[in-house]
C-alpha positions in Angstrom: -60.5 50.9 22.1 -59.7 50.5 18.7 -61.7 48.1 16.4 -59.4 46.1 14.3 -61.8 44.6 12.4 -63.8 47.9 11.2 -61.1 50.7 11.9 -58.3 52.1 9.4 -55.3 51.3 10.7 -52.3 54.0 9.9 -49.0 54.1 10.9 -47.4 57.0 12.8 -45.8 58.3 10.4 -48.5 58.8 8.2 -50.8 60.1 11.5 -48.3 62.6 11.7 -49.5 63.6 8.2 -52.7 63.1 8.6 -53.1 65.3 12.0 -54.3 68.4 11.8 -50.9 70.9 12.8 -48.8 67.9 11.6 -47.5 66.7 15.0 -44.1 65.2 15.2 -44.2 61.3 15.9 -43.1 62.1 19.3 -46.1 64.0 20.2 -47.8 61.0 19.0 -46.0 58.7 21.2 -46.2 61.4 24.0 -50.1 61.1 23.6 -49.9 57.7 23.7 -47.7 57.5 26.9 -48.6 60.2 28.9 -52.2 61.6 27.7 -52.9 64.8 26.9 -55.1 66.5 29.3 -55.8 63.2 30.9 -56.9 61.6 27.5 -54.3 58.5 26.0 -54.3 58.1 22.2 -55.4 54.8 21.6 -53.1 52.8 19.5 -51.6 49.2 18.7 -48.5 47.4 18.3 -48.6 45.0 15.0 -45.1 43.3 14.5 -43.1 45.9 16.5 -44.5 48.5 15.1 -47.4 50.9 16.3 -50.3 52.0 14.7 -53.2 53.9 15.5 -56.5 54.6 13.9 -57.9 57.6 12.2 -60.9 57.0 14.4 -58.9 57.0 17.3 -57.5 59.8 16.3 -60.5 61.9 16.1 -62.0 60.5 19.7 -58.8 61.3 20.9 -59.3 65.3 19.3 -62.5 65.1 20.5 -62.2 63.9 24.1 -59.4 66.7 24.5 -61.7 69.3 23.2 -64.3 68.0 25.7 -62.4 67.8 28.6 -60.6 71.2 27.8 -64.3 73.0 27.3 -65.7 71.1 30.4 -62.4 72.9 32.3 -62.0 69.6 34.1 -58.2 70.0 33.3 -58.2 73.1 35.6 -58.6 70.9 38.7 -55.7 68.8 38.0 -52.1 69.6 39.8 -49.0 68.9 37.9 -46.5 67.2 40.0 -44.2 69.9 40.1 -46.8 72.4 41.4 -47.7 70.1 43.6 -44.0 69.5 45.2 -44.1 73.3 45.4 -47.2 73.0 47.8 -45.9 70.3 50.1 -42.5 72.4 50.5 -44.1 75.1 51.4 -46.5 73.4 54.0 -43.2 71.7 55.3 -41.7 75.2 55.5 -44.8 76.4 57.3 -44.7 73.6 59.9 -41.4 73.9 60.4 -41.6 77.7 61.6 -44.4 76.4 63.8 -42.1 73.6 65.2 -39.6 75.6 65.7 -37.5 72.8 64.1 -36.7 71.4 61.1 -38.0 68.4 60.3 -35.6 66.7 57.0 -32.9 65.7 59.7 -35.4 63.3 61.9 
């Protein structure tokens, strides 16, 4: 969580800068939003606009690295792979059946 108090507050723009690879401002809000690797960039909202930290950044790079040595990400089934799997054990039970089963 980030520290308001002891924490350098930076825009996103200037984050962009300031990341290493110089990450569009959409990545940023993409890390933000949806994580990366199950890991949120931590961030703040000061008169409409958001901010982050340059401390959150790093324990943001840092968590990623972690989880991403630990292989913890590995485990984790994106949504479409995952609608692949129950098709397929749909299509499996189906020839089992005999029937199909989307017109119950």
């Amino acid at each position: 969580m980030i520290d308001l108090l002891s924490e350098y507050l930076i825009s996103f723009q200037d984050a962009t800068d300031s990341a290493p690879g110089k990450p569009h401002i959409s990545t940023l809000h993409r890390w933000r939003r949806r994580g990366l690797r199950g890991v949120h960039l931590e961030t703040c909202l000061i008169g409409g606009k958001r901010f982050t930290t340059r401390e959150a950044l790093d324990r943001f790079f840092q968590t990623v690295t972690a989880v991403s040595e630990d292989g913890e990400s590995d485990n984790k089934v994106t949504s479409a792979r995952r609608q692949k799997q129950i098709d397929s054990a749909e299509r499996e039970l189906e020839r089992r059946l005999g029937r199909s089963l989307r017109h119950q």
